[in-house]
N, C-alpha and C positions, 0 to 999 in steps of 0.2 A: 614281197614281190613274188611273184611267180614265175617257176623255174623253164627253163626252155628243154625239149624234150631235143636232147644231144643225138645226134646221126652222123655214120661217116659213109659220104656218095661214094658212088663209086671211083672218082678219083682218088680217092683218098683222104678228101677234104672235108673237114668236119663243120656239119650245117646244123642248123637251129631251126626247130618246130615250135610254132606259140600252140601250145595246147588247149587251147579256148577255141580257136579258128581253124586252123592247119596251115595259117601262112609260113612257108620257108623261107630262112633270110641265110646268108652267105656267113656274117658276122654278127658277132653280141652286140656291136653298137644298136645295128640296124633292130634288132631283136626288140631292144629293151625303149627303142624311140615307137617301135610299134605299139608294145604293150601300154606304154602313158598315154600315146595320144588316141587310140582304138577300144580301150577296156577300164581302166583306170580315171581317167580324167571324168570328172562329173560333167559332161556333157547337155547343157541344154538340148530337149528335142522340140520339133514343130509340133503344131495339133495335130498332123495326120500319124506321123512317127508316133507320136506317144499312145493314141488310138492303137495303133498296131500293135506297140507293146505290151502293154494293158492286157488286151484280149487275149494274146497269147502266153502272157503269163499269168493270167485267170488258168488257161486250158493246162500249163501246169500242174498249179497249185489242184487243179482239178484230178487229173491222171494220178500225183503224189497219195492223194487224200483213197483213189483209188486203187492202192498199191500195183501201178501199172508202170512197166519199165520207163526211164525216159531217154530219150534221145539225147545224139552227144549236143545236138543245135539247143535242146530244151536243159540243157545243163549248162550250158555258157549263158541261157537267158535266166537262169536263177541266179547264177555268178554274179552277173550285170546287176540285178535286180538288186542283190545284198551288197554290193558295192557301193552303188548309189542310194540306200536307203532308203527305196521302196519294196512300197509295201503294199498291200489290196484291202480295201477297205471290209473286207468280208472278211479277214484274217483276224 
């Protein structure tokens, strides 16, 4: 499981960061129902969704190959990517 990046607001109250996304949630509960149903869960996609993902984790696997920095968005789509065990037929 993946851990939630702990912060205390300025109340004083200690919130939870999904490090994948940046969503903030108040409590672990909320935290960790986000993380299964958002990142974790093998998620069926449609044909347009899967298109989208595809390509842009082509343009990944592409930048990697070209040792070119990648972004925190193109790091959560490798994450997703190795979660759900895909993979690119060119790999």
């Amino acid at each position: 499981m993946l851990h939630a990046i702990r912060e205390i607001d300025r109340n004083g109250r200690e919130i939870y960061k999904c490090p994948l996304c940046g969503h903030v949630f108040v409590n672990s509960k909320k935290y960790s129902r986000h993380l299964m149903k958002s990142h974790l869960r093998n998620v069926t996609m449609n044909k347009r969704k899967w298109k989208k993902f595809m390509k842009q984790l082509l343009l990944v696997n592409i930048k990697e190959k070209s040792n070119i920095e990648l972004t925190n968005y193109e790091k959560y789509l490798k994450i997703k990517a190795k979660l759900n065990n895909k993979k690119l037929d060119s790999e």
